[in-house]
Backbone as CSV, one residue per row, in Angstrom:
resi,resn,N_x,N_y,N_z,CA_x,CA_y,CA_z,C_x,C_y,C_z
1,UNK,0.841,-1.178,0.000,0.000,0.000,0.000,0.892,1.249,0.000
2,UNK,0.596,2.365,-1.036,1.240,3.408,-1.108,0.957,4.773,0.241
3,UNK,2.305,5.169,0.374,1.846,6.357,1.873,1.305,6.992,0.948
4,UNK,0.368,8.251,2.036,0.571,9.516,0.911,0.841,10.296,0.484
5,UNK,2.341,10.607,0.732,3.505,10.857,0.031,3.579,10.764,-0.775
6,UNK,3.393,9.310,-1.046,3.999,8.375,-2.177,2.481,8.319,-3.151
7,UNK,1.354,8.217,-3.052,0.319,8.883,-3.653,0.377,9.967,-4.435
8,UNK,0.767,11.399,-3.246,0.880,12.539,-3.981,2.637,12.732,-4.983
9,UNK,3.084,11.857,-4.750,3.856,12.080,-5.803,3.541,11.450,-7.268
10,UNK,2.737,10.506,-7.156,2.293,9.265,-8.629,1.569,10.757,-9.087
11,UNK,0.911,11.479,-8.333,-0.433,11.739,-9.014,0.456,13.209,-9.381
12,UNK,1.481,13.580,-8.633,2.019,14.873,-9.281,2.496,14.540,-10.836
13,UNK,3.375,13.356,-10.502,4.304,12.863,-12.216,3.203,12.928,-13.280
14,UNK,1.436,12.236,-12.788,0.802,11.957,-13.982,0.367,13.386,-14.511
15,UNK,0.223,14.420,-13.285,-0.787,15.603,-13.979,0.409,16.335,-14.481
16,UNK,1.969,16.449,-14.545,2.923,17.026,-14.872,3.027,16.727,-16.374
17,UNK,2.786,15.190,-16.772,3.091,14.879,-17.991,1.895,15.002,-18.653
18,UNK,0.862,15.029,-18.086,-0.628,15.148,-18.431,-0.431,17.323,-19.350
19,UNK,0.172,18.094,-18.586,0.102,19.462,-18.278,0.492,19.382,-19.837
20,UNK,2.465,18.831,-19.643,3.068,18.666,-20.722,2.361,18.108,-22.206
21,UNK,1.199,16.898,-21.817,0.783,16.911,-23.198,-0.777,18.143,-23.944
22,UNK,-0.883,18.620,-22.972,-1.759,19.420,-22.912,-1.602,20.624,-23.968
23,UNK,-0.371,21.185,-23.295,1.034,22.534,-24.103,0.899,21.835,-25.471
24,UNK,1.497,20.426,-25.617,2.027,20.190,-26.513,0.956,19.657,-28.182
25,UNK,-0.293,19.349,-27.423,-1.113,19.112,-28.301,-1.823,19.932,-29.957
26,UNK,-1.730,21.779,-29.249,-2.269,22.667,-30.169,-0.858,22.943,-30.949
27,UNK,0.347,22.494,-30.640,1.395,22.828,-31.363,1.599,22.143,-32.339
28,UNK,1.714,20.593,-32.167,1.469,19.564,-32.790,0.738,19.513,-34.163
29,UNK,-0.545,20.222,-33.842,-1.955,20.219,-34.732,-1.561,21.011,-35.583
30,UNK,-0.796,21.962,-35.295,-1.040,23.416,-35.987,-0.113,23.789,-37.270
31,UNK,-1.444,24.459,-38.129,-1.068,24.670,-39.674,-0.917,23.704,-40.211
32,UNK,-1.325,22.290,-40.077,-1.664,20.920,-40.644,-3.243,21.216,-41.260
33,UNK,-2.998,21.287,-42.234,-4.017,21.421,-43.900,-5.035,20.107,-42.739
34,UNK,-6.399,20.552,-43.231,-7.850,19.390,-43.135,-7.537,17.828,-44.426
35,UNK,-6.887,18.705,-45.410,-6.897,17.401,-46.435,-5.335,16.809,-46.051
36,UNK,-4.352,17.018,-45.384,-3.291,16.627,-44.663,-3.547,15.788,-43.896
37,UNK,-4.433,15.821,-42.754,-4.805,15.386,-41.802,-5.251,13.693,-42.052
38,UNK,-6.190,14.066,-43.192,-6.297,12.582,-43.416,-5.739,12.060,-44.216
39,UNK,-4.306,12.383,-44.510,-3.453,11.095,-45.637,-2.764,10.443,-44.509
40,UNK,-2.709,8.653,-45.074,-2.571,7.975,-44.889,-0.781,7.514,-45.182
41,UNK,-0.247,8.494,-46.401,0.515,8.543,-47.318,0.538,6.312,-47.633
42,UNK,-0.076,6.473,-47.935,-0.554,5.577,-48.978,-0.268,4.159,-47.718
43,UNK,-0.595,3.994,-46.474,-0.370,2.862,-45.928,-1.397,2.498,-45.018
44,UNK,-1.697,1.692,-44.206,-2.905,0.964,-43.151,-2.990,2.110,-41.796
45,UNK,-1.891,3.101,-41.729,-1.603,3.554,-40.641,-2.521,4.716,-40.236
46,UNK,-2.752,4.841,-38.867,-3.735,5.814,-38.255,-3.423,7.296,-38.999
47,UNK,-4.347,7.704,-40.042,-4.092,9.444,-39.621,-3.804,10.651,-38.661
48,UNK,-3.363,11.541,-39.087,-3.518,12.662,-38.112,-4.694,12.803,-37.537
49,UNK,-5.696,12.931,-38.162,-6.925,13.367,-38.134,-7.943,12.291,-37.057
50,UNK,-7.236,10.937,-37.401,-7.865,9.864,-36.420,-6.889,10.097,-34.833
51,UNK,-5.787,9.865,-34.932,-4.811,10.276,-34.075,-5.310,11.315,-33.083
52,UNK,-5.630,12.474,-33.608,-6.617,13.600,-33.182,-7.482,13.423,-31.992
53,UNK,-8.348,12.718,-32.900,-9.795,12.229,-32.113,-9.215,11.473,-31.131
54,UNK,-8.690,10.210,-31.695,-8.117,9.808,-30.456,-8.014,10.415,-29.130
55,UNK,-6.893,11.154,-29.104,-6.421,11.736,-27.484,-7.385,12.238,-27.112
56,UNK,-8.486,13.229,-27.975,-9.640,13.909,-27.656,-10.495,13.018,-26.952
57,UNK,-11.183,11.464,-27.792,-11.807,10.881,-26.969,-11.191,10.188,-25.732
58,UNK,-9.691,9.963,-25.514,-9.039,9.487,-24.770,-9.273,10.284,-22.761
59,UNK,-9.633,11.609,-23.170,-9.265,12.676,-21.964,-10.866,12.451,-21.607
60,UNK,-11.741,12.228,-22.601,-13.044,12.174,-22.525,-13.260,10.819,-21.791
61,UNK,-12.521,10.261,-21.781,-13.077,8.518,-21.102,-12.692,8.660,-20.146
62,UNK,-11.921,9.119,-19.628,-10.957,9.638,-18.277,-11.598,10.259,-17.401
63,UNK,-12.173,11.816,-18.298,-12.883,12.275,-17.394,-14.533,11.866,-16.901
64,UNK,-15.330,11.173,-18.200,-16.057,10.612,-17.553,-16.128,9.171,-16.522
65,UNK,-14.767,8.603,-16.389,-14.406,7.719,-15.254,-14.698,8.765,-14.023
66,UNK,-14.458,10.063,-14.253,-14.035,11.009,-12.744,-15.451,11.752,-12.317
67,UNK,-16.214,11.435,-13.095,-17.757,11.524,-13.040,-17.912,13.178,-13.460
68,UNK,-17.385,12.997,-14.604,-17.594,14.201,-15.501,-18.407,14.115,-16.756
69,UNK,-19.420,13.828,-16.864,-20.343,13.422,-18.058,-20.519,14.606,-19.299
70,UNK,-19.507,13.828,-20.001,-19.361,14.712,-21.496,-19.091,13.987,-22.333
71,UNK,-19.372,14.242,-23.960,-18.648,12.972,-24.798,-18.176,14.483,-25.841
72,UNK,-17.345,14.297,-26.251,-16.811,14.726,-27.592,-17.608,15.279,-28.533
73,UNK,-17.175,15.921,-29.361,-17.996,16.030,-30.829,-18.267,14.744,-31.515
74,UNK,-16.927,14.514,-31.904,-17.348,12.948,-32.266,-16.895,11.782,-31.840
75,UNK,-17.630,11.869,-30.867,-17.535,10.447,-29.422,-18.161,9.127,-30.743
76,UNK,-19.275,9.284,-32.026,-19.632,8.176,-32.335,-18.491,7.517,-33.218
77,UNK,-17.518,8.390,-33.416,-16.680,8.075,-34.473,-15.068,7.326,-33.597
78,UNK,-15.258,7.409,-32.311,-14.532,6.825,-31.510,-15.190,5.834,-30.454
79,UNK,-16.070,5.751,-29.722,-16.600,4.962,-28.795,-15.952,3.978,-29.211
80,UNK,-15.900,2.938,-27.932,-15.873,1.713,-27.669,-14.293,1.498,-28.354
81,UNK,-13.512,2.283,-28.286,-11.910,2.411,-28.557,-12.132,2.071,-30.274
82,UNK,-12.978,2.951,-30.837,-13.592,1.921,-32.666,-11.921,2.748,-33.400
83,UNK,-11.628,1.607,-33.942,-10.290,2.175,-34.621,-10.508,2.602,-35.943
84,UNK,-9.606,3.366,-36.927,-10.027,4.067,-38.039,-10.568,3.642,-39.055
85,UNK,-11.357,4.043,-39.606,-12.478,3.353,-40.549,-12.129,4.165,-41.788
86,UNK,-12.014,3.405,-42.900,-11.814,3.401,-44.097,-12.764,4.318,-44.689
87,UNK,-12.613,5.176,-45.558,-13.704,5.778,-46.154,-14.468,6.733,-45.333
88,UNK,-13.844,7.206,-44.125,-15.189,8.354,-43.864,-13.783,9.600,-43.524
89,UNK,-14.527,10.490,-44.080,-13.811,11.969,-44.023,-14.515,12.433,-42.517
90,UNK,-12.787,12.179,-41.541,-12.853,12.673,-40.277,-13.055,14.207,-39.805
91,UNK,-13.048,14.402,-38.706,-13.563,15.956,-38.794,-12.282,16.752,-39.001
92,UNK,-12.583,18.022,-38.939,-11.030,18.832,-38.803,-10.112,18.637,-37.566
93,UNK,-9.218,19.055,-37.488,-8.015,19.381,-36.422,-8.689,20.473,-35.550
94,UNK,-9.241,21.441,-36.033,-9.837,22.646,-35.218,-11.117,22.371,-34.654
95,UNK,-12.028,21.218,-34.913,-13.565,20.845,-34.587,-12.373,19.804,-33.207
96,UNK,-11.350,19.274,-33.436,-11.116,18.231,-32.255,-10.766,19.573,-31.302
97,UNK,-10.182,19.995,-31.767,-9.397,21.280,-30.848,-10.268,21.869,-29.816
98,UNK,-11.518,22.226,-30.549,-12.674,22.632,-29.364,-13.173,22.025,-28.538
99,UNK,-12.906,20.530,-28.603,-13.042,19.997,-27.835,-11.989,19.768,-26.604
100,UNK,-10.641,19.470,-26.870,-9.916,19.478,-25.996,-9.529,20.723,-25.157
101,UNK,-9.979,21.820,-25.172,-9.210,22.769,-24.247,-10.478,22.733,-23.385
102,UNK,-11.775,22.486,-23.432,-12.750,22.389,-21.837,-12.119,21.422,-21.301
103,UNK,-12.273,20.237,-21.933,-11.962,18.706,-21.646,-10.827,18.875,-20.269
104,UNK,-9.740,19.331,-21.106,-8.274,18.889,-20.838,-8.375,20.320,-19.309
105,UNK,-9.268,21.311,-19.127,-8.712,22.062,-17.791,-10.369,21.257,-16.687
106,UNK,-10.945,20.956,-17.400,-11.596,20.490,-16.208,-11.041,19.341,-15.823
107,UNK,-10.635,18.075,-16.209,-9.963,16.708,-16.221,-8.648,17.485,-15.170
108,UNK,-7.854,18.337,-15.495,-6.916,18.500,-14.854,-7.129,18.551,-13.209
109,UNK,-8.873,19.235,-13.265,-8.974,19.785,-11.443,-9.193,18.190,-11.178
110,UNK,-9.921,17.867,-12.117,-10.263,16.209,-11.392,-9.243,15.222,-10.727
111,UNK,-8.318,15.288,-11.981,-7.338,14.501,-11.342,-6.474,15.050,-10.479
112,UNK,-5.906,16.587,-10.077,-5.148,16.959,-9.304,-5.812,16.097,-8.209
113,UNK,-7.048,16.182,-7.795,-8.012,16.166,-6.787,-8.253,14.685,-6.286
114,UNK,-7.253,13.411,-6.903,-7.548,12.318,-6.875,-7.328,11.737,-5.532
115,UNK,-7.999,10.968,-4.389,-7.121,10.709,-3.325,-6.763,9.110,-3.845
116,UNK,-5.748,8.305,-2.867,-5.356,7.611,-2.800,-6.423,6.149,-2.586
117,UNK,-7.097,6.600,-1.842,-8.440,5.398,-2.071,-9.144,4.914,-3.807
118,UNK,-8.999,6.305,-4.540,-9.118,6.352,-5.502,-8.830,5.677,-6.526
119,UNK,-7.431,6.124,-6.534,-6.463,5.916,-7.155,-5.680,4.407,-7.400
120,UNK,-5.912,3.921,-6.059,-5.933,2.407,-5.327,-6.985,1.666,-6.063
121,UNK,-8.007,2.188,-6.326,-9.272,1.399,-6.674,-9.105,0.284,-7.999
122,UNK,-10.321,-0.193,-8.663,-10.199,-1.306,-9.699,-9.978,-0.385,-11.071
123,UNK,-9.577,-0.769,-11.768,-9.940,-0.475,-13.403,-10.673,-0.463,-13.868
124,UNK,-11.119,0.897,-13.892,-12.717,1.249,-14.276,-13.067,0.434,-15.893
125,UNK,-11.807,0.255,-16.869,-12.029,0.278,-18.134,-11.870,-1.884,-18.513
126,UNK,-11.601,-2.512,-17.373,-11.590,-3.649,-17.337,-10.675,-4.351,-18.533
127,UNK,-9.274,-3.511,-18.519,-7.771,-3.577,-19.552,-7.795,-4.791,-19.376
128,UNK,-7.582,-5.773,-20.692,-7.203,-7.124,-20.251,-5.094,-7.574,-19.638
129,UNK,-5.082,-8.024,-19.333,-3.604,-8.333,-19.151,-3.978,-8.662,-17.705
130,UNK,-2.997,-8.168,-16.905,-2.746,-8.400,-15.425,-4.106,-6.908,-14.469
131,UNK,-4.373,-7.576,-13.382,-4.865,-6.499,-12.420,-4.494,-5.265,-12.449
132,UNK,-5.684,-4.391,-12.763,-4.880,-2.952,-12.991,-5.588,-2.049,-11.794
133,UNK,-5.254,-0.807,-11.021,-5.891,0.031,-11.010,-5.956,1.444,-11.691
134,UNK,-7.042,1.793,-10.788,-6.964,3.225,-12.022,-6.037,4.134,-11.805
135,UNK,-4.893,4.124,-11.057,-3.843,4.756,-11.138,-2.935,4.103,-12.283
136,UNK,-2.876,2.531,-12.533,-2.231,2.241,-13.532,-2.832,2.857,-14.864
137,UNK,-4.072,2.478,-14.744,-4.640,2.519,-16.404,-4.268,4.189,-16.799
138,UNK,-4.595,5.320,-15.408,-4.481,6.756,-15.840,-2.954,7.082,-16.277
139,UNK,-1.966,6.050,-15.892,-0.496,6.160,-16.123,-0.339,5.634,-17.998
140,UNK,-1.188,4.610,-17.866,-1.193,4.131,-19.711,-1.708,5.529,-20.778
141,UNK,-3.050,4.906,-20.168,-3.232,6.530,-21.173,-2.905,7.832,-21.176
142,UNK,-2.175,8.455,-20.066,-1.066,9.854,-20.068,-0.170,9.401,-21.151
143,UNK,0.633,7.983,-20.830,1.948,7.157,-21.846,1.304,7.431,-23.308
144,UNK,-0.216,6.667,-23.062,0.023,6.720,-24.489,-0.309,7.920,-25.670
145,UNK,-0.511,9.280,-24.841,-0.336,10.359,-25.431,0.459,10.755,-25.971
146,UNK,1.821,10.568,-25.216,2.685,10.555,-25.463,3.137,10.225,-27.146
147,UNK,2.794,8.910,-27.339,2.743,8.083,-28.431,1.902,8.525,-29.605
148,UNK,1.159,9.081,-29.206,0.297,9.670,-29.919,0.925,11.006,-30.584
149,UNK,1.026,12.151,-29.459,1.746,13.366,-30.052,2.835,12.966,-30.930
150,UNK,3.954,11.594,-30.484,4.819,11.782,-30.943,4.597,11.223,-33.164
151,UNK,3.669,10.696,-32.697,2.903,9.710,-33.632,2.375,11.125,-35.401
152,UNK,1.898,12.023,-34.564,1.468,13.120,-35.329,2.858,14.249,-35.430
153,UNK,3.431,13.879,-35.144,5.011,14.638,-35.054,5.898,14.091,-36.721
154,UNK,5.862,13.293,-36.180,6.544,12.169,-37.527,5.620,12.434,-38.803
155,UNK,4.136,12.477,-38.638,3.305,12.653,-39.722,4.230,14.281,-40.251
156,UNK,4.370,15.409,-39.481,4.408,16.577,-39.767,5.581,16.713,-40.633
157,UNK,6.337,15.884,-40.640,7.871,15.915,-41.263,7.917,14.935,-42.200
158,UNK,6.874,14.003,-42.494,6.444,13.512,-43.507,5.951,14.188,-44.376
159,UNK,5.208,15.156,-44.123,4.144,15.568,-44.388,4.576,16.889,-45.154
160,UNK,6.041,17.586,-44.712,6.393,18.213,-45.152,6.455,19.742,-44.089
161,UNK,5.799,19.904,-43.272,5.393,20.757,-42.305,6.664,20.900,-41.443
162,UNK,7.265,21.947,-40.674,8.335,22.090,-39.804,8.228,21.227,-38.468
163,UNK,9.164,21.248,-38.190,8.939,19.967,-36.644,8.364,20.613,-35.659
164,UNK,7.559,20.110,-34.537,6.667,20.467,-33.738,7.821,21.384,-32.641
165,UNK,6.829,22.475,-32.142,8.162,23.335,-31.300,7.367,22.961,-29.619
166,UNK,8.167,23.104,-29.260,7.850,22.966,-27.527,7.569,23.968,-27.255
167,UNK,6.590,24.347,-26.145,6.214,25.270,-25.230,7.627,26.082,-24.519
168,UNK,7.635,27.280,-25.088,8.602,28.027,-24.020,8.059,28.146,-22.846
């Protein structure tokens, strides 16, 4: 069992890197063309534009774990983790965008606000592999933002666009 010390430090690292992908998301996006967004450059691989939605619905599952009841613009085009579908013209970069800046400062009070009973608890999202709690699962999906930004980073320099700049 974690002190809570050792609590408030898990939960500082997650909302620190959480902050960090926060900064880093509208930078990422930005001046990436709508018809950019969705090339594939000719392979099976997630778009920008799906990529997008992604993290968007990602902060959205999170926060409605924290009993924040909201879905996305287009929660139907993501629910149930639905991966990218062939043939449908995703929304813009700027329609996800409006979504993430409520999302991403209310989610932030939530989770600053997490206690350790909490945090301790089951896996709300029932991850298959080993026993998780929702301090693990909230540690995956911060990670896999990560993966994500870095994911639409690589598109940008593919893509032809300058490399993503960090938050001064």
């Amino acid at each position: 069992m974690q002190t809570n010390t050792q609590v408030k430090r898990s939960i500082d690292t997650l909302v620190y890197l959480y902050d960090l992908h926060t900064s880093l998301f509208p930078n990422v996006i930005e001046d990436i063309s709508d018809k950019d967004a969705q090339n594939r450059l000719n392979t099976k691989a997630n778009h920008i534009a799906w990529l997008t939605g992604s993290l968007v619905q990602g902060r959205f599952e999170i926060a409605n774990v924290l009993g924040i009841d909201r879905k996305q613009t287009s929660d139907k085009l993501f629910k149930d983790y639905k991966g990218i579908q062939d043939g449908i013209t995703y929304p813009s970069l700027a329609e996800f965008k409006k979504d993430w800046d409520p999302i991403s400062r209310e989610l932030r009070d939530a989770l600053s606000n997490l206690e350790s009973e909490q945090l301790n608890g089951p896996d709300p999202f029932g991850m298959p592999g080993k026993d998780l709690t929702l301090f693990d699962v909230l540690a995956f999906i911060i990670d896999r933002e990560s993966y994500c930004i870095g994911q639409i980073g690589l598109y940008r320099r593919l893509l032809g666009y300058e490399a993503m700049k960090y938050p001064e």
